[in-house]
One Martini backbone bead per residue (centre of mass of N, CA, C, O) as a GRO file, in nm:
protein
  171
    1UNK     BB    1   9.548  12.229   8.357
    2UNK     BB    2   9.339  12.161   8.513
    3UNK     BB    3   9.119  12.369   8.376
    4UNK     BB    4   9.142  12.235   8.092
    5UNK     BB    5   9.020  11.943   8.206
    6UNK     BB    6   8.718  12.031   8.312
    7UNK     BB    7   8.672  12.186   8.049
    8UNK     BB    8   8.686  11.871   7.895
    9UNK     BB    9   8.445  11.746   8.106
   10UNK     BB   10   8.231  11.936   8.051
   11UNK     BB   11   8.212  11.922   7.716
   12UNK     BB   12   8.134  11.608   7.737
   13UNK     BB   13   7.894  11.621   7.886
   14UNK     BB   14   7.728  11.811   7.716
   15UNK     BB   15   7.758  11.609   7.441
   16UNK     BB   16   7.606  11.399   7.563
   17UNK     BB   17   7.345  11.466   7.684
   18UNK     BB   18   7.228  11.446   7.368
   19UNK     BB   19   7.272  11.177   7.405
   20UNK     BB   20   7.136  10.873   7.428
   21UNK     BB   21   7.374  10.738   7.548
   22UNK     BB   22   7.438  10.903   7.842
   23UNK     BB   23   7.161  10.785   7.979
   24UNK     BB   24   7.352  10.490   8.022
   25UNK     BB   25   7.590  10.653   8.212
   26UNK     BB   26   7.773  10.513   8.476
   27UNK     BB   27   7.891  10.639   8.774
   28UNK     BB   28   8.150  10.643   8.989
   29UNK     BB   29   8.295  10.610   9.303
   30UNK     BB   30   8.671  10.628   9.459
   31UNK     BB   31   8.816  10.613   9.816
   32UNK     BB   32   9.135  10.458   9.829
   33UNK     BB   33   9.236  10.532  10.081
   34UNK     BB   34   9.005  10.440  10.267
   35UNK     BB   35   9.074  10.144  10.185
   36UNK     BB   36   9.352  10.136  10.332
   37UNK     BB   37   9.279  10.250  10.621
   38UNK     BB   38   8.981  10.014  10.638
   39UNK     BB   39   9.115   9.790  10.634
   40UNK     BB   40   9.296   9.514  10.699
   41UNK     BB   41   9.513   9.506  10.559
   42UNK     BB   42   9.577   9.825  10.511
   43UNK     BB   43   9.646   9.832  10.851
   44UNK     BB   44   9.845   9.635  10.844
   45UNK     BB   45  10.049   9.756  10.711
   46UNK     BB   46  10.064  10.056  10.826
   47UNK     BB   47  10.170   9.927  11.056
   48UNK     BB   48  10.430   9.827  10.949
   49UNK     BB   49  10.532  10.100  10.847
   50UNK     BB   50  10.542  10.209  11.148
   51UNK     BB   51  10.722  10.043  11.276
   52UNK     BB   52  10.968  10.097  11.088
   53UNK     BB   53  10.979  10.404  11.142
   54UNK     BB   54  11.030  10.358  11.478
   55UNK     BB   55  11.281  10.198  11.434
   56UNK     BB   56  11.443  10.433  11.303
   57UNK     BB   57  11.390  10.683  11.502
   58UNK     BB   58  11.548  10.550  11.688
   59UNK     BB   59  11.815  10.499  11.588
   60UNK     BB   60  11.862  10.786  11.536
   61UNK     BB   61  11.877  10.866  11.803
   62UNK     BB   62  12.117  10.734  11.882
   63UNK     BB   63  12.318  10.889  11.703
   64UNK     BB   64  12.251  11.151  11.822
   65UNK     BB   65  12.332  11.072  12.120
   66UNK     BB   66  12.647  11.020  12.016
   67UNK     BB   67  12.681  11.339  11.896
   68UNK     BB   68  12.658  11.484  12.178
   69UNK     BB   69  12.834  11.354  12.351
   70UNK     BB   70  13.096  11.458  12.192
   71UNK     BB   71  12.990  11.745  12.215
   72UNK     BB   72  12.979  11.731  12.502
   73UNK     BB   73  13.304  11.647  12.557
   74UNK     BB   74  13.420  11.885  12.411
   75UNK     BB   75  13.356  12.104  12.537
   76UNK     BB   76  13.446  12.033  12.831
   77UNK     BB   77  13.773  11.950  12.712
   78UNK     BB   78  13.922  12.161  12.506
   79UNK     BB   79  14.094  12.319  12.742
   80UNK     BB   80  14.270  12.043  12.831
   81UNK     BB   81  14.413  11.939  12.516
   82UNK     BB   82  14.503  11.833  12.296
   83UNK     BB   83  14.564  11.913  11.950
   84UNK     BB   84  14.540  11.601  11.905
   85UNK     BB   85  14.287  11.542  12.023
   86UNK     BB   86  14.089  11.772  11.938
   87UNK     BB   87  14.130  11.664  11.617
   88UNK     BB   88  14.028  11.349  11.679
   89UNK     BB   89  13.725  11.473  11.788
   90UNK     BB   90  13.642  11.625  11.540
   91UNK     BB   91  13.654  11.375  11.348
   92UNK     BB   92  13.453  11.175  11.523
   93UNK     BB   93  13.204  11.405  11.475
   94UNK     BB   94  13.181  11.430  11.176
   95UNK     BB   95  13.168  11.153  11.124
   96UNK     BB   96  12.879  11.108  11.278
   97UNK     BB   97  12.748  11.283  11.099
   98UNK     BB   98  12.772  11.130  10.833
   99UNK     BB   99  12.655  10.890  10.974
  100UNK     BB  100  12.341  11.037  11.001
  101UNK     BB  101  12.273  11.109  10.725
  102UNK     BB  102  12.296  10.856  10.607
  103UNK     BB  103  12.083  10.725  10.744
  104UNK     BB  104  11.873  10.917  10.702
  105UNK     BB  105  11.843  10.874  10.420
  106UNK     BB  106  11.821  10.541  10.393
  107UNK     BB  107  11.548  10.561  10.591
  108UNK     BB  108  11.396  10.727  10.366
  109UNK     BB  109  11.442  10.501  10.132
  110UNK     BB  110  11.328  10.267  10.310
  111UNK     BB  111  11.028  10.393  10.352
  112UNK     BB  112  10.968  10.456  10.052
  113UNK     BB  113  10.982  10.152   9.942
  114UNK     BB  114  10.791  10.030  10.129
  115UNK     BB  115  10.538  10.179  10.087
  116UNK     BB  116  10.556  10.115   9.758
  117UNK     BB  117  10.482   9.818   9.810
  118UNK     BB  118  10.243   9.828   9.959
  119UNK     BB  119  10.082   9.977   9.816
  120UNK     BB  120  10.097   9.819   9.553
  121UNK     BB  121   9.986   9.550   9.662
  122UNK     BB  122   9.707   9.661   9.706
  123UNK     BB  123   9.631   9.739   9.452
  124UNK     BB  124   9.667   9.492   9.309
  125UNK     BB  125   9.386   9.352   9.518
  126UNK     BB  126   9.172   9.609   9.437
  127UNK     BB  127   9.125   9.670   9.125
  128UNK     BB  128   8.966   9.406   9.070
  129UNK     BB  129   8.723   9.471   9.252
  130UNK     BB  130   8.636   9.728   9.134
  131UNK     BB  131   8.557   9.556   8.870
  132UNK     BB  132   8.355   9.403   8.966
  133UNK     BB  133   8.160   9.621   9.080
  134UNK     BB  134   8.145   9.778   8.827
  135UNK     BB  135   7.993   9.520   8.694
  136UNK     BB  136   7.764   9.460   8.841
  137UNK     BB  137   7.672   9.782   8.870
  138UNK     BB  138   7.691   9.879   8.567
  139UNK     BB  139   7.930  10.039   8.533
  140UNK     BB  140   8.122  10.281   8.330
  141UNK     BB  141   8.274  10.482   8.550
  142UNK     BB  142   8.572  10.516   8.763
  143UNK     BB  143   8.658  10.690   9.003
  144UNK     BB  144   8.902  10.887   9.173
  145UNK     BB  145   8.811  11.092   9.391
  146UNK     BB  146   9.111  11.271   9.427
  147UNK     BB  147   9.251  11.186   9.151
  148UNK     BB  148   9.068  11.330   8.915
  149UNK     BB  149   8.973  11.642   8.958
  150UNK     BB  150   8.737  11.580   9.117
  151UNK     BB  151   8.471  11.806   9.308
  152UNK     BB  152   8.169  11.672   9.292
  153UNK     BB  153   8.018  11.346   9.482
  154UNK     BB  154   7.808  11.192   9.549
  155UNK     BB  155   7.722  10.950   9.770
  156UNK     BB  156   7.534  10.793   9.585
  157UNK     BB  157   7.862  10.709   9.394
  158UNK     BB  158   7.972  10.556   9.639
  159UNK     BB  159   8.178  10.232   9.662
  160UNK     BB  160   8.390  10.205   9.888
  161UNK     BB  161   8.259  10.018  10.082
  162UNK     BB  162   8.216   9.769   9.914
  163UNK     BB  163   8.485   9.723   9.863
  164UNK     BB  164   8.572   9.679  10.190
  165UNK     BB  165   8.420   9.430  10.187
  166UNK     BB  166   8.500   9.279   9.968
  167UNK     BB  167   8.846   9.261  10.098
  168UNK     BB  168   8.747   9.161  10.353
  169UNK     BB  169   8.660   8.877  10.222
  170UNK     BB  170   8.910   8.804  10.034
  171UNK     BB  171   9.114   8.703  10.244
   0.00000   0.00000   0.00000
Protein backbone atom coordinates (compact mmCIF):
# COMPACT_ATOMS: atom_id res chain seq x y z
CA UNK A 1 0.00 0.00 0.00
CA UNK A 2 2.63 2.31 1.26
CA UNK A 3 4.77 1.84 -1.94
CA UNK A 4 1.89 2.21 -4.00
CA UNK A 5 1.69 5.78 -2.35
CA UNK A 6 4.92 6.69 -3.01
CA UNK A 7 5.25 5.37 -6.46
CA UNK A 8 1.69 7.46 -6.78
CA UNK A 9 3.37 10.50 -5.40
CA UNK A 10 7.08 9.92 -7.40
CA UNK A 11 4.46 10.14 -10.79
CA UNK A 12 2.80 13.19 -9.95
CA UNK A 13 6.34 14.92 -9.43
CA UNK A 14 7.66 13.64 -12.54
CA UNK A 15 5.33 14.64 -14.51
CA UNK A 16 4.41 17.76 -12.48
CA UNK A 17 8.19 18.56 -13.34
CA UNK A 18 7.81 19.21 -17.05
CA UNK A 19 5.21 21.49 -16.05
CA UNK A 20 5.76 25.53 -15.94
CA UNK A 21 2.80 25.23 -13.10
CA UNK A 22 5.85 22.84 -10.61
CA UNK A 23 7.84 25.47 -10.62
CA UNK A 24 5.64 27.94 -8.55
CA UNK A 25 4.92 25.08 -6.14
CA UNK A 26 6.35 25.25 -2.74
CA UNK A 27 6.45 22.12 -0.29
CA UNK A 28 6.90 22.53 3.72
CA UNK A 29 6.96 19.76 5.91
CA UNK A 30 5.91 20.06 9.75
CA UNK A 31 6.55 17.65 12.70
CA UNK A 32 3.10 18.04 14.60
CA UNK A 33 4.57 15.73 17.27
CA UNK A 34 7.42 18.30 18.00
CA UNK A 35 4.93 21.40 18.09
CA UNK A 36 2.92 18.80 20.58
CA UNK A 37 6.20 18.21 23.08
CA UNK A 38 7.56 21.60 22.67
CA UNK A 39 5.06 23.97 23.02
CA UNK A 40 3.81 25.53 26.19
CA UNK A 41 0.33 24.12 25.75
CA UNK A 42 1.41 21.06 24.39
CA UNK A 43 3.93 20.62 27.86
CA UNK A 44 0.86 21.30 29.68
CA UNK A 45 -1.42 18.70 28.75
CA UNK A 46 1.14 16.09 28.24
CA UNK A 47 1.93 17.23 32.21
CA UNK A 48 -2.31 16.69 33.13
CA UNK A 49 -2.12 13.43 31.29
CA UNK A 50 0.89 12.02 33.12
CA UNK A 51 -0.59 13.23 36.38
CA UNK A 52 -3.74 11.15 35.35
CA UNK A 53 -1.79 7.80 34.17
CA UNK A 54 0.18 8.16 38.02
CA UNK A 55 -2.77 8.80 40.01
CA UNK A 56 -4.13 5.66 37.99
CA UNK A 57 -1.15 3.77 38.41
CA UNK A 58 -1.43 4.03 41.94
CA UNK A 59 -4.84 3.51 42.56
CA UNK A 60 -4.05 -0.18 40.37
CA UNK A 61 -1.18 -0.87 42.89
CA UNK A 62 -3.14 -0.31 45.84
CA UNK A 63 -5.74 -2.72 44.58
CA UNK A 64 -2.71 -5.20 43.50
CA UNK A 65 -2.00 -5.12 46.87
CA UNK A 66 -4.76 -5.34 48.50
CA UNK A 67 -5.25 -9.01 45.90
CA UNK A 68 -1.72 -10.20 47.46
CA UNK A 69 -2.33 -9.51 50.62
CA UNK A 70 -5.74 -12.13 50.70
CA UNK A 71 -3.42 -14.29 48.77
CA UNK A 72 -0.74 -14.26 50.95
CA UNK A 73 -3.70 -14.31 54.11
CA UNK A 74 -4.68 -17.29 52.15
CA UNK A 75 -1.59 -19.66 51.56
CA UNK A 76 -0.35 -18.99 54.71
CA UNK A 77 -3.88 -19.71 56.78
CA UNK A 78 -5.02 -22.48 54.09
CA UNK A 79 -4.34 -25.39 56.33
CA UNK A 80 -5.90 -24.20 59.40
CA UNK A 81 -9.24 -23.17 57.94
CA UNK A 82 -12.28 -24.74 57.84
CA UNK A 83 -14.12 -25.69 54.12
CA UNK A 84 -16.23 -22.77 54.20
CA UNK A 85 -13.85 -20.37 55.76
CA UNK A 86 -11.52 -21.28 52.84
CA UNK A 87 -14.07 -21.40 50.00
CA UNK A 88 -15.25 -17.67 51.09
CA UNK A 89 -11.50 -16.22 51.22
CA UNK A 90 -11.23 -17.99 47.04
CA UNK A 91 -14.19 -16.08 46.36
CA UNK A 92 -13.39 -13.00 48.32
CA UNK A 93 -9.64 -13.17 46.09
CA UNK A 94 -10.91 -14.47 42.65
CA UNK A 95 -13.71 -11.15 43.50
CA UNK A 96 -10.79 -8.37 44.14
CA UNK A 97 -9.10 -9.91 41.21
CA UNK A 98 -12.54 -9.04 39.09
CA UNK A 99 -12.57 -5.89 40.04
CA UNK A 100 -8.64 -5.08 39.77
CA UNK A 101 -8.91 -5.86 36.18
CA UNK A 102 -11.93 -4.21 35.57
CA UNK A 103 -10.03 -1.12 37.25
CA UNK A 104 -7.68 -1.82 34.68
CA UNK A 105 -9.68 -1.82 31.53
CA UNK A 106 -11.61 1.29 32.54
CA UNK A 107 -8.29 3.15 33.82
CA UNK A 108 -6.75 2.14 30.16
CA UNK A 109 -9.99 3.06 28.57
CA UNK A 110 -10.06 6.40 30.68
CA UNK A 111 -6.58 7.23 29.64
CA UNK A 112 -6.94 6.81 25.71
CA UNK A 113 -10.23 9.11 25.77
CA UNK A 114 -8.27 11.55 27.90
CA UNK A 115 -5.00 11.45 25.51
CA UNK A 116 -7.65 11.72 22.27
CA UNK A 117 -9.32 14.66 23.28
CA UNK A 118 -6.03 16.45 24.62
CA UNK A 119 -4.13 15.56 21.98
CA UNK A 120 -7.87 16.71 19.83
CA UNK A 121 -7.90 20.03 21.65
CA UNK A 122 -4.50 20.40 20.76
CA UNK A 123 -5.09 19.94 16.78
CA UNK A 124 -7.71 22.05 16.61
CA UNK A 125 -5.66 25.21 17.84
CA UNK A 126 -2.24 24.33 16.05
CA UNK A 127 -4.03 23.48 12.28
CA UNK A 128 -5.62 27.22 11.77
CA UNK A 129 -1.62 28.42 12.90
CA UNK A 130 -0.48 25.68 9.93
CA UNK A 131 -2.66 27.49 7.42
CA UNK A 132 -1.45 31.09 8.74
CA UNK A 133 2.38 30.27 8.28
CA UNK A 134 1.25 28.21 5.25
CA UNK A 135 -0.32 31.46 3.60
CA UNK A 136 2.15 33.74 4.36
CA UNK A 137 4.96 31.76 3.60
CA UNK A 138 3.06 31.02 0.34
CA UNK A 139 3.22 27.02 0.20
CA UNK A 140 1.40 25.31 -1.92
CA UNK A 141 1.39 22.02 0.02
CA UNK A 142 2.34 21.06 3.72
CA UNK A 143 3.54 17.49 5.19
CA UNK A 144 2.78 15.93 8.43
CA UNK A 145 6.46 15.25 8.33
CA UNK A 146 6.40 11.26 9.85
CA UNK A 147 2.65 10.32 9.47
CA UNK A 148 2.48 11.02 5.22
CA UNK A 149 4.75 8.14 4.15
CA UNK A 150 7.10 11.38 3.50
CA UNK A 151 10.62 9.73 3.64
CA UNK A 152 13.10 12.84 3.24
CA UNK A 153 12.58 16.22 3.66
CA UNK A 154 15.46 19.20 3.69
CA UNK A 155 15.12 20.67 6.86
CA UNK A 156 15.10 24.30 5.20
CA UNK A 157 11.53 23.23 4.13
CA UNK A 158 10.45 22.62 8.18
CA UNK A 159 8.37 24.79 9.44
CA UNK A 160 7.59 23.24 12.74
CA UNK A 161 9.73 25.90 14.95
CA UNK A 162 7.56 28.68 13.26
CA UNK A 163 4.99 27.06 14.26
CA UNK A 164 5.86 26.58 17.78
CA UNK A 165 6.80 29.81 18.48
CA UNK A 166 3.54 31.10 16.70
CA UNK A 167 1.39 29.08 19.23
CA UNK A 168 2.98 29.91 22.43
CA UNK A 169 2.43 33.64 21.71
CA UNK A 170 -1.05 32.61 20.68
CA UNK A 171 -1.95 31.43 24.09
Amino acid sequence: MSRVFIRIVLAFFVLAAASPVFAQIKVAVIDVNRVVTESDSGKESLQQLKALQDAKVEQGRALQQEVDSLTDQFTRQRLTLAADRLEQMTKQIEDKNIELKRFQDDAQRELDDARRRALGALEQRIMPLIDIVGKEMQLTLVFNKFQSGLVYADEAVDITDDVIVRFNTAQ
